[in-house]
N, C-alpha and C positions, 0 to 999 in steps of 0.2 A: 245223401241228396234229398229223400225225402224227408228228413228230418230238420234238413235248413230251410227247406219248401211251408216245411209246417210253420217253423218259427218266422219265418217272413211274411205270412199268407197273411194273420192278422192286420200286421203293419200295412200291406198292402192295400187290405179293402179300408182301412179306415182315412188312408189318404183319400180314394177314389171317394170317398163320402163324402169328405172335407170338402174335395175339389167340388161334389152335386150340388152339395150345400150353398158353396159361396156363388157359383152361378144361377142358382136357383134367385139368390138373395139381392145377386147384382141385376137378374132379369125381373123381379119384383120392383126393384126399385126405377127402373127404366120404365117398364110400365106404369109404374103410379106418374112419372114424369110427363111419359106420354099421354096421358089423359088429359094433362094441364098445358098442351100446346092448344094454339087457339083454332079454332073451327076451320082451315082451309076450306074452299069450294076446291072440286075435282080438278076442275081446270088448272087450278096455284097448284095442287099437289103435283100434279104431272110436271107443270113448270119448273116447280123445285125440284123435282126429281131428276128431270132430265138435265137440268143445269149443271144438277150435282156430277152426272155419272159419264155428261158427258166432254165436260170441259177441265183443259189440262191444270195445272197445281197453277202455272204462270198468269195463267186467265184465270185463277179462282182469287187470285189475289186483289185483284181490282174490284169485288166485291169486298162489304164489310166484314172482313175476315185477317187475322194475322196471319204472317204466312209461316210461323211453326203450327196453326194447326192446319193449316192449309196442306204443310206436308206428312203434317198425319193424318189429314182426311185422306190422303192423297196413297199413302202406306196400307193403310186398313180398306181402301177397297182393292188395291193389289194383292192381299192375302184373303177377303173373303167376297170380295165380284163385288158387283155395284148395289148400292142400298134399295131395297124392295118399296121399303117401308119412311115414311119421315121420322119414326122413331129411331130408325136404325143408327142415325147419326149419337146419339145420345150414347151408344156404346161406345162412339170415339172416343179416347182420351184427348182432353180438354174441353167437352161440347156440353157444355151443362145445361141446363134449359134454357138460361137466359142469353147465353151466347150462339143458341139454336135459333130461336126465336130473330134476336137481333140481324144473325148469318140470313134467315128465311126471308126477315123483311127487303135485306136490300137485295136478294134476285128477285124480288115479283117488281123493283122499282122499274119502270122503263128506263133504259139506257138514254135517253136523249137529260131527262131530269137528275139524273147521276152526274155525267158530265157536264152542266150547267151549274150545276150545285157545286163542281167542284173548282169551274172555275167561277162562279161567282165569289165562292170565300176562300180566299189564298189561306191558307195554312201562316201564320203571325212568325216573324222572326223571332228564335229563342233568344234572348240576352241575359245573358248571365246575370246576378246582382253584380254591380261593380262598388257598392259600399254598404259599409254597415254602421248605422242604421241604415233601412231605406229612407228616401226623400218622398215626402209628398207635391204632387203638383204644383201648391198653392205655394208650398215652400221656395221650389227650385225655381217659380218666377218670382220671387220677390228677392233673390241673392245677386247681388250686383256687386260683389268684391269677396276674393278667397284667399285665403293664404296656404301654402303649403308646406308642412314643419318635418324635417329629417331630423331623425334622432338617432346620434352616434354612440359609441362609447363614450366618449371624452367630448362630444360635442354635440350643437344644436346649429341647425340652418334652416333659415325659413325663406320666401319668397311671394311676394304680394301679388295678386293683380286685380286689375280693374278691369271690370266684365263691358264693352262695350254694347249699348245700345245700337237697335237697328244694326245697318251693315256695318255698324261701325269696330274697329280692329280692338284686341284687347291691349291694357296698357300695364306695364312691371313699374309694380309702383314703392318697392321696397326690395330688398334681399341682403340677407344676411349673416354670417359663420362666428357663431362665439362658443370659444373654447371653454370647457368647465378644469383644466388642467390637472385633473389627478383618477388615477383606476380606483384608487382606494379611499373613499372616502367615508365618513363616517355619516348616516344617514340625515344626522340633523344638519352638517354644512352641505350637503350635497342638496336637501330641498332648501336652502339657502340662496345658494346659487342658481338652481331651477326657476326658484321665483322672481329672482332678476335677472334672468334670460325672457322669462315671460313677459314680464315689462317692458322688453326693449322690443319682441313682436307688436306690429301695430294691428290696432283693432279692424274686424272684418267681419264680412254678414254671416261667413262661416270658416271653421277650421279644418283642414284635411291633413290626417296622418297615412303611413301606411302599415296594414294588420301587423300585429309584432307576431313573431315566428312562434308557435307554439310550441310547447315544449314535449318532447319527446319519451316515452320509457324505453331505456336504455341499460344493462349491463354494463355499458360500457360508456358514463359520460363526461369522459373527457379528463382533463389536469384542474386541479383546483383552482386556479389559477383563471383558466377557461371559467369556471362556474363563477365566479366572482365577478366576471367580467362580463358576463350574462345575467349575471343578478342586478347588476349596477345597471344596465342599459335596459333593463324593466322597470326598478324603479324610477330612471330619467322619463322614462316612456309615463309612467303610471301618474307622475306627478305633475307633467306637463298635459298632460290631457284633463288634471281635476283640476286645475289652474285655468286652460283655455274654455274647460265648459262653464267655469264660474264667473265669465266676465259675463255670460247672459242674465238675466234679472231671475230673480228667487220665485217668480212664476210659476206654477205648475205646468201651465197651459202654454206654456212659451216654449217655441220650437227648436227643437236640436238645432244647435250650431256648432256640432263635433261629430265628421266622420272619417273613418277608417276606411280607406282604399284597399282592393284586395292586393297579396303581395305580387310585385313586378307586373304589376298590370301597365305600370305606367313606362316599366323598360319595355315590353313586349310592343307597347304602339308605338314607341320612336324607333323596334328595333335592337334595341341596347341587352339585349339576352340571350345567351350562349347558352345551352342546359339551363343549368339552373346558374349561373353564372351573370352579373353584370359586365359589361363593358361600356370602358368610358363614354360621358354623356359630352364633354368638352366639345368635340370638335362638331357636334348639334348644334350646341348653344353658339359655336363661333359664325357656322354656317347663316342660322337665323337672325344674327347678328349683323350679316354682311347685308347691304344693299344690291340686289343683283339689276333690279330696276323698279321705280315707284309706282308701287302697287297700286295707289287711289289715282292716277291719272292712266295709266298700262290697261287697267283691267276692262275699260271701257270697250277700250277699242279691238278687244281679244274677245278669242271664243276660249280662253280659258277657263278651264272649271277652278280657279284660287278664288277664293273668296278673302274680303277684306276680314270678315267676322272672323278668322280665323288666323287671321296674322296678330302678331306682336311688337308694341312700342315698346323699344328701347331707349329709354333716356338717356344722353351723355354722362353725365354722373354718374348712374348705375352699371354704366358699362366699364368706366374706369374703376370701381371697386373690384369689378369684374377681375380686369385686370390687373390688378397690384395683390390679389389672394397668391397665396400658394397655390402652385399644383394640386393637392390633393383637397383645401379648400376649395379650388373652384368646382370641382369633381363635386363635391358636398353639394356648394350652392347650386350648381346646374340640376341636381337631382332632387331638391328644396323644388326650384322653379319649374321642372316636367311633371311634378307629383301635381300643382296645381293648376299646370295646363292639362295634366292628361284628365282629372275632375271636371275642368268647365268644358272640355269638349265633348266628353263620353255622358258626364252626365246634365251639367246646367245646359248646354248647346245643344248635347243630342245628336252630333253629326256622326248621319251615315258612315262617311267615307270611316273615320276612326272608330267605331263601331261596329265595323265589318273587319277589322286590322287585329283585332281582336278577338274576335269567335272566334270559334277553333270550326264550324261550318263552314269559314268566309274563305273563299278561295282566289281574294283580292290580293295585289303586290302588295308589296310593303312598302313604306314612303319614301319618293323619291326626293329630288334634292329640294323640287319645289314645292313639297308640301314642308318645309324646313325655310322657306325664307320670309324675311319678316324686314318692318318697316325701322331703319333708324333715323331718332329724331337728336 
């Protein structure tokens, strides 16, 4: 026994040293810190003191303070009693000088200039980017027509509109599904094709796609078959976007007129997303297609909140193309045409109500039948 005694006795005291040491070294260094708080008068030291030692973690939070170290201020004086000293807090973990300093200033503020301050400046709604690039100002007022281009494996669907002025409603001034007919193609006919699909989109003040799916590391990705078929709808992707940005002029200084929507943003505001999942846009489009009753004479006489700006012309023509697609073409062009309504709402419009549909903060319904009706002409 005493001879384990001897052999650990060493080990022992050099811990205890280690441990004098490093306290010595952390109390040094809280000193030099405390030197470099600024001057209190007696009176703010009291104040902050007693603010600190006597108010619960839930009230300490309403001061400038986060509240993890709110609850480790709130720890550290439950294991060693209440702070003596304003240095004391410096031995908190997380209270560094400048997060001292800043914690100090806002208990000597008066309460009355706290709570004015804070409802004078609301706290700014987060908004996500909804494209990339971003748009500048000066850009997103001078866009008066968009188009919106879905890009399939085997095919392309685009969808026009006219941005109405004033209150005035927006107008579908185009849409359309043209099939490239093969998985396998060989890259020189397949930008072949791409470039006379581009052709047949008509010109507009800008282009809107939606982000292509980024690609994955994976062990395990997929049949060959799959990768081919994901390589082909990259490059349909890759080729149609250096084709739509080239119709703008060779300018340097001349402004994006190609943006990428985030993915399913635009199913998420109509609705149409299950998981990660789409579901059919058809019976949207049929809905907003329907006249429930004429909005430019209706809306006067209502306290409802529809606004014209926000409705949609449908033209006879374009509704019968509508209808003589296929099934899974219409599915295509409906979701051509919501990619570039959900762009001029969220971003050239700007409307709240859509904007809130979308945070994930937003705690608004989801659109009912009449945020879905629209004007036919």
């Amino acid at each position: 026994m005493l001879r384990r005694r001897s052999l650990f006795g060493p080990c022992i005291g050099f811990l205890r040293l280690s441990a004098r040491l490093q306290h010595r070294a952390g109390q040094a260094e809280n000193d030099q810190a405390s030197s470099l708080l600024p001057a209190y008068s007696d009176a703010e030291r009291l104040k902050i003191l007693q603010a600190i030692n006597e108010k619960s973690m839930d009230q300490m939070t309403s001061f400038d303070i986060t509240k993890s170290r709110a609850t480790k201020l709130h720890n550290w004086k439950v294991r060693h009693g209440p702070l003596q000293d304003l240095s004391d807090i410096l031995y908190v973990e997380g209270f560094g000088l400048k997060v001292a300093i800043k914690f100090f200033k806002s208990l000597l503020e008066p309460l009355g200039s706290r709570s004015s301050g804070a409802v004078g400046k609301p706290k700014a709604a987060r908004v996500a980017p909804f494209i990339t690039p971003p748009i500048d100002e000066a850009q997103r007022q001078r866009i008066t027509s968009s188009v919106g281009v879905r890009i399939g494996v085997t095919s392309v669907s685009w969808a026009r509109l006219e941005i109405g002025s004033g209150d005035s409603p927006c107008m579908l001034t185009d849409w359309h599904h043209h099939e490239l007919n093969d998985k396998k193609l060989h890259l020189s006919e397949l930008s072949r094709r791409c470039l006379y699909v581009s052709h047949q989109i008509p010109h507009a003040d800008c282009y809107v796609m939606e982000s292509p799916q980024m690609a994955q590391a994976s062990s395990n990705p997929g049949s060959i078959d799959q990768q081919n078929v994901n390589i082909q709808k990259a490059q349909v992707a890759a080729i149609m976007s250096y084709s739509l940005m080239s119709r703008s002029d060779a300018d340097e200084n001349k402004a994006n007129s190609l943006y990428f929507m985030r993915r399913f943003l635009s199913a998420r505001l109509f609705n149409h997303l299950v998981g990660t999942e789409r579901v059919s846009s058809e019976d949207t489009i049929l809905a907003m297609m329907r006249t429930h009753y004429n909005v430019e004479h209706e809306l006067p006489k209502t306290d409802s909140s529809l606004s014209l700006r926000q409705q949609v012309l449908f033209p006879a023509d374009l509704r019968l193309i509508f209808s003589q697609q296929e099934r899974y073409q219409r599915e295509l062009l409906g979701q051509a045409f919501l990619l570039t309504l959900a762009f001029t709402r969220l971003v050239l419009l700007q409307d709240s109500q859509s904007i809130a549909l979308v945070t994930r903060s937003s705690k608004c319904s989801l659109p009912g039948e009449k945020s879905c009706e629209a004007i036919v002409v």
